[in-house]
N, C-alpha and C positions, 0 to 999 in steps of 0.2 A: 471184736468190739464194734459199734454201730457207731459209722461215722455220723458227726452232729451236723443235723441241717443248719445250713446257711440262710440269716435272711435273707430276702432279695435287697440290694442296694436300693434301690427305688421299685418301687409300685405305684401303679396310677388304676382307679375303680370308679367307672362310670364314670370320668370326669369332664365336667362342662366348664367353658367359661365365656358366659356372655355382655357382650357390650349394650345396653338398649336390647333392641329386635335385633345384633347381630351375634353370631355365637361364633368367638376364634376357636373355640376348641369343643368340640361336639360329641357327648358319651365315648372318649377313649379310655381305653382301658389297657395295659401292661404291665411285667413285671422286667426288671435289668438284673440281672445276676451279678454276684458281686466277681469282681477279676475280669471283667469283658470291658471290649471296645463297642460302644454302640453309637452310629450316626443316625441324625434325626434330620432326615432330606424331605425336601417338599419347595416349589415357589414360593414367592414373596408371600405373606400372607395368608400361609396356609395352615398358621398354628403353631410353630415348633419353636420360636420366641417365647411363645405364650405358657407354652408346655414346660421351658426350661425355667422361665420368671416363678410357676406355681412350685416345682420342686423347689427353688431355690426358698421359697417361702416369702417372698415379693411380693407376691398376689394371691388373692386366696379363691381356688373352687369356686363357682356359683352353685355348682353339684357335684357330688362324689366326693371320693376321699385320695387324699395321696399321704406314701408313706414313705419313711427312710430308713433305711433300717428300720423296720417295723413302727418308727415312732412318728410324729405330726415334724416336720420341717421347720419350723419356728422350738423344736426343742432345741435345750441350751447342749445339749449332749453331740445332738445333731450337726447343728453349727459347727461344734467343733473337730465335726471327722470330713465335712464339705469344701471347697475351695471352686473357686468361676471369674472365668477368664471373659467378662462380656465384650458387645461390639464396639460398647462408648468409655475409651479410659478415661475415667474422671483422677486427675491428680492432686493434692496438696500443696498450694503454693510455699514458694519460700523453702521447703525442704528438697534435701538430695535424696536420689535414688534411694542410696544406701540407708540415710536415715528413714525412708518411708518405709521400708522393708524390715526395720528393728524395731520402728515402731505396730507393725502388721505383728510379727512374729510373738509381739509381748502379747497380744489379746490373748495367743493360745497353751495348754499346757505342755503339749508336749510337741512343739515349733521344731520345721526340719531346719536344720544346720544352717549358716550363713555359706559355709563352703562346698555344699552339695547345691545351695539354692543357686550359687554362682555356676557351678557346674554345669548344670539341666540348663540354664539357661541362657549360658552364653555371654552374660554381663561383664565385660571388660571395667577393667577400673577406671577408667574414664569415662566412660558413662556410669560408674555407680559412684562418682563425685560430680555430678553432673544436677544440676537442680529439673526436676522433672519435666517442667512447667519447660523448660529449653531442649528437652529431648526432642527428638524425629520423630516421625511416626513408628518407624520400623523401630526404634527404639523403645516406646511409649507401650508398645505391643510386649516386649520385653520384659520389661518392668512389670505390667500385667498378669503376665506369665507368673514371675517372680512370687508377685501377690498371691496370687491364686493357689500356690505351692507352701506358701507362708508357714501358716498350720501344719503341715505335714497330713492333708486330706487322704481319706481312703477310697472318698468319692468326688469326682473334679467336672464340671462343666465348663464346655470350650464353648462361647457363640460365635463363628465364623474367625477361628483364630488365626488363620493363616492370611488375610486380607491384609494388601500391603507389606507382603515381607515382600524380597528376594527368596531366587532360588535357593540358596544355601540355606539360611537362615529357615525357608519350611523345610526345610530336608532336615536340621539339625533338631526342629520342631520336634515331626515327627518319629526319627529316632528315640527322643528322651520318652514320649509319649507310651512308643510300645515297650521303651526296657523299666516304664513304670507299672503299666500292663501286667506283664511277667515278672513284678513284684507282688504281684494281687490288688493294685489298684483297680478302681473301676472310673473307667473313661467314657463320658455322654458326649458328643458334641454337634455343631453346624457345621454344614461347609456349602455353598457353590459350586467346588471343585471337586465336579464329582468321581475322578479318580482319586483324587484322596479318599473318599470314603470304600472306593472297589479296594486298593491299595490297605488300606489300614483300618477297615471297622471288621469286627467277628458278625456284624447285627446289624442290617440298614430296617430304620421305621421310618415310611415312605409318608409323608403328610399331604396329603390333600382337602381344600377347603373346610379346616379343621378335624375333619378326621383321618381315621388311618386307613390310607386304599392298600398299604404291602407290608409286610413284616417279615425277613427271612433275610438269611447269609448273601450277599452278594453274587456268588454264584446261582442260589435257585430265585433270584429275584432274576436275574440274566437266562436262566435255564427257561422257566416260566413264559415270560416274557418277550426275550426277542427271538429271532430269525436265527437257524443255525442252520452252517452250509459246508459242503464240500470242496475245496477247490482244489485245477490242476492244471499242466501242461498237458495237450495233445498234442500227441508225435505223428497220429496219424489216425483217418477214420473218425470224422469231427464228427462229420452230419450221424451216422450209426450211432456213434455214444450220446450224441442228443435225443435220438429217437429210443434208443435203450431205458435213458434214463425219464423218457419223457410219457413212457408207462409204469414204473413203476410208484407206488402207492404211496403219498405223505408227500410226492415232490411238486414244489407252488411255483416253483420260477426255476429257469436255468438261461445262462446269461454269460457275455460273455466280457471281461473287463482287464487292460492292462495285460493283452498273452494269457490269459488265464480262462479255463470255465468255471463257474460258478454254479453249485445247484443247490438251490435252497431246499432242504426237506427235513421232516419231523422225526428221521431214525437216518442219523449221522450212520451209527452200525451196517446199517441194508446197504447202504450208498457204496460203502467200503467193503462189504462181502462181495458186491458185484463188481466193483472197479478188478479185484482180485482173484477171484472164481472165474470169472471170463475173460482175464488176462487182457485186458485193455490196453492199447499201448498209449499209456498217461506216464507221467512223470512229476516229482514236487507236489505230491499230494499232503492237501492242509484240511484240517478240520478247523473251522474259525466260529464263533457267536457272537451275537451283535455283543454292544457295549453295553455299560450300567444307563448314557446318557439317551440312548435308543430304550431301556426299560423304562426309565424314566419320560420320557416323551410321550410313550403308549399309556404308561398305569395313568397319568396325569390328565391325559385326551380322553381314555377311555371312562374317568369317574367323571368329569364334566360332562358327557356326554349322558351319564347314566341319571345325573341330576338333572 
């Protein structure tokens, strides 16, 4: 039997979105599979605001098309399979938590649980008697949460959710995140913290000055991108394995840091057939690659520079 194709959760085609003479968002173009984690990284003002306002249906294209599940984003159908956790929690005076959340829950048909919504998200019964308007921030963030969950979405937008918790509370974040994930939800969101996105995205889309300078798994945005190196103890015969390694082919640096050498080169593999073919007397040998925050640093220098 021919399994049936899946929409894409979101699709974005040619799409622009300009202020005046500025454009935050400049011919992007992608599709999100439905069941994935995808992070949308980039500096301040690089689009990825603007990119989650236009799927949300907030703002509209100045060109191209975006789709959700195949349909226009302001569908009523639509609406009802989305849920978005923005930067600015705006509250409802006068009401408690709990009642905001019953009253969120009635817009939709088929609203998740009140006692899963407390689950996922932490909400103590004190703060869900609690009038909003006097919650914490870390609290506020919560409730947020809560909203965004209301409906029972199949598709959720986070803008920098984690801003302002505690340690626990993003760890407990992100847990509920991925065991929603591995429900077949589909996860978009922000962050700053760009280990959470190495950590927990299937998909980083890299934003720069509106458009998109990277698109790919966390690893080959890391693979691509940064410096990968070998490192080790020498027991003995320093100066020979610098000069060894310092003809062989791809190696840009060798270095020595913290008891260790360090040799940067473009085939980790060669580095390690010769450490071990010529029986080097090293010890504690690491393969290590830079970080996401180091890829990040490069794609971002390197499109400014190409503008």
């Amino acid at each position: 039997m021919l399994q049936q194709h899946k929409e894409p959760a979101a699709q974005l085609i040619q799409v622009t979105k300009s202020y005046g003479a500025k454009k935050a968002v400049d011919q992007i173009s992608f599709s999100i599979e439905q069941g994935s984690i995808t992070a949308l990284l980039g500096p301040n003002g690089a689009g990825k605001t603007t990119a989650i306002s236009m799927m949300l249906g907030l703002i509209d294209p100045s060109e191209g098309e975006i789709r959700l599940f195949g349909r226009s984003p302001k569908d009523r159908q639509v609406k009802e399979k989305i849920g978005a956790m923005l930067q600015e929690v705006s509250v409802m005076d006068g009401l408690k938590a709990r009642e905001i959340i019953a009253l969120i829950r009635g817009y939709y048909p088929n609203p998740m649980g009140m006692t899963e919504i407390v689950a996922l998200t932490g909400l103590t019964d004190e703060e869900l008697n609690k009038r909003a308007t006097k919650m914490s921030g870390g609290q506020k963030r919560k409730l947020s949460f809560a909203l965004a969950l209301a409906g029972n979405p199949e598709l959720l937008f986070f803008d920098e959710p984690t801003v302002g918790l505690d340690t626990n509370a993003r760890r407990l974040f992100w847990g509920t995140i991925r065991g929603m994930a591995d429900q077949g939800k589909t996860i978009v969101f922000t962050t700053h913290y760009l280990q959470e996105a190495d950590d927990m995205a299937d998909r980083i889309i890299l934003f720069n000055n509106g458009a998109v300078a990277a698109d790919g798994s966390p690893e080959d945005i890391k693979a691509k991108l940064t410096r990968r190196l070998v490192s080790f103890v020498v027991e003995a015969g320093q100066r020979l394995i610098k000069e060894r390694f310092d003809q062989l082919d791809g190696v840009t640096e060798i270095y020595e840091l913290e008891g260790r050498l360090h040799v940067v080169t473009e085939n980790t593999d060669q580095a390690l057939r010769v450490i071990f073919r010529e029986e080097m007397a090293v010890r504690d040998v690491r393969i290590e690659q830079g970080s996401l925050d180091e890829a990040f640093d490069q794609l971002t220098q390197r499109h400014e520079e190409a503008v």
